[in-house]
Structure formats: structure tokens, C-alpha cells
C-alpha positions as CSV (number, residue, x, y, z in Angstrom):
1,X,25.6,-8.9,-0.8
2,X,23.3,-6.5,-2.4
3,X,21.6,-3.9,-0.2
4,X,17.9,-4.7,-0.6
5,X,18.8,-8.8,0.2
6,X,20.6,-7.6,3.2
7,X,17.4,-5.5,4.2
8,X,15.4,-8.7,3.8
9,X,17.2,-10.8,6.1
10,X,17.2,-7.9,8.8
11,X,13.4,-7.5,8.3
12,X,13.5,-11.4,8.7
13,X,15.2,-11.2,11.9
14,X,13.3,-8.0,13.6
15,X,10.3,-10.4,12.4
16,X,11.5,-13.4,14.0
17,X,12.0,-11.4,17.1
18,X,8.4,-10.0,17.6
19,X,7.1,-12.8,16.8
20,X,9.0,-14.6,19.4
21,X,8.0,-12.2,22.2
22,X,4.6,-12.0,20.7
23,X,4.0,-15.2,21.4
24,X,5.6,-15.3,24.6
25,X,3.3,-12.3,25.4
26,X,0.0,-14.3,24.3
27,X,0.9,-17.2,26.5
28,X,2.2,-15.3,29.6
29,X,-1.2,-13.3,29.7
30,X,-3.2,-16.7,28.6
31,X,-5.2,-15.1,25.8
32,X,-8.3,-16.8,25.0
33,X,-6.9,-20.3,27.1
34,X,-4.3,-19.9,24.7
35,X,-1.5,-21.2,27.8
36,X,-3.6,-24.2,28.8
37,X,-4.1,-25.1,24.9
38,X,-0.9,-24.8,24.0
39,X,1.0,-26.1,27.5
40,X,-1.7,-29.0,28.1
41,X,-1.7,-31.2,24.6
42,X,1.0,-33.2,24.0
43,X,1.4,-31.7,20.7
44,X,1.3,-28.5,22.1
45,X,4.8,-27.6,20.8
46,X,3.8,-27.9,17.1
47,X,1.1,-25.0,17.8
48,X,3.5,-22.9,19.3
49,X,5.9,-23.1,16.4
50,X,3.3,-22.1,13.9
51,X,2.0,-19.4,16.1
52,X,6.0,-17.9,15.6
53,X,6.3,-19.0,12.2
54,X,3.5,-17.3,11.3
55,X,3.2,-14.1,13.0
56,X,7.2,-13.9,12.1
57,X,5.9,-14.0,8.5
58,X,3.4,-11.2,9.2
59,X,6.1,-9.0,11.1
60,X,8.4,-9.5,8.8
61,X,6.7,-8.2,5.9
62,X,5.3,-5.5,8.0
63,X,9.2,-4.4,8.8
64,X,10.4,-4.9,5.2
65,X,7.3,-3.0,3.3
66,X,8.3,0.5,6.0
67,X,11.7,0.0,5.7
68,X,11.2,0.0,1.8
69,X,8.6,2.8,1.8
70,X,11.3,5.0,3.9
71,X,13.5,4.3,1.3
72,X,12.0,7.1,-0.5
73,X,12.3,9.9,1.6
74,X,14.6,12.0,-0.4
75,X,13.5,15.6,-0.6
76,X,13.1,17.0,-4.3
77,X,15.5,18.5,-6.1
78,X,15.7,22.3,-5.9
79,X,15.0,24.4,-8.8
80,X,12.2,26.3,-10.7
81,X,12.5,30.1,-12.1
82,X,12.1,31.7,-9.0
83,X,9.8,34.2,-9.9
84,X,7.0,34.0,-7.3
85,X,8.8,34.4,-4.4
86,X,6.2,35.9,-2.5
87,X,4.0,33.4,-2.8
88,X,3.3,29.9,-1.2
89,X,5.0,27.0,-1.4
90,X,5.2,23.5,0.0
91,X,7.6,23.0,3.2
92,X,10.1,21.7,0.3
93,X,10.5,24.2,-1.8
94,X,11.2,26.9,1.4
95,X,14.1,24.7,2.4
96,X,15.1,25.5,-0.8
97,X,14.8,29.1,-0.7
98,X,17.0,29.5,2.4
99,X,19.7,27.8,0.5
């Protein structure tokens, strides 16, 4: 399986997860009457599975757009002439230099 599906389906899960104790959270504190909505209707279950569904959408693209934007945290390659050593440079570049 290719590395970026099996990051998907991770994100998917860590999504699922928050929203599951997200919602769970929401209820247990009664946000907004959210516990007596949800608990009192007869079709209170349907609102509490879109309430994961969607929040586990939310989370999960959250988790997946981070873990792809870390993806990139490579430092530069070192190189250059090397002529002003005495000079600034970026916290890269001084890595470099102690090479």
C-alpha cells in the first residue's frame, strides 16, 4: 500500500477518534441543551451520528493537511562558496558550517 494512502487511513482513524470523544465531550457537558436534544427525541441517534460523521470529517482533514505539511521538513542541502563566513546566516546554513 502506498505511503500517502496509508497516511489517509491513519488521519481517518485519529479523526474518527476525536470526533468520537468530541462528541462524547459535548454531550457529557450538555452544550447548548445539546444532551436533552440529542437523548430526549426518538431520533436522537441519527443526530448523534452526524454530529461524529461530521466533525470526524473535519478532524480528519485537519490531521491529514499537518501530517502532509510536516512532510516537508527536510533541512536544505548544504553548499554555497563559502566565502562570507563571517557573516550572517539562517539557523540552516550554521548547521552546515559546523559540519
Amino acid at each position: 500500500m502506498p505511503r500517502l494512502v496509508r497516511l489517509y487511513i491513519f488521519s481517518a482513524l485519529a479523526g474518527l477518534g476525536l470526533s468520537v470523544v468530541f462528541v462524547a465531550l459535548l454531550l457529557l457537558l450538555d452544550v447548548g441543551g445539546l444532551r436533552h436534544l440529542v437523548l430526549g427525541s426518538r431520533d436522537g441517534w441519527l443526530a448523534g451520528i452526524t454530529l461524529i460523521i461530521l466533525n470526524m470529517i473535519v478532524f480528519a482533514a485537519v490531521q491529514f493537511g499537518i501530517a502532509v505539511m510536516r512532510l516537508a521538513d527536510s533541512p536544505p542541502p548544504c553548499g554555497g562558496t563559502g566565502i562570507f563566513l563571517n557573516r550572517l546566516r539562517p539557523s540552516s546554513q550554521q548547521a552546515c558550517a559546523r559540519r
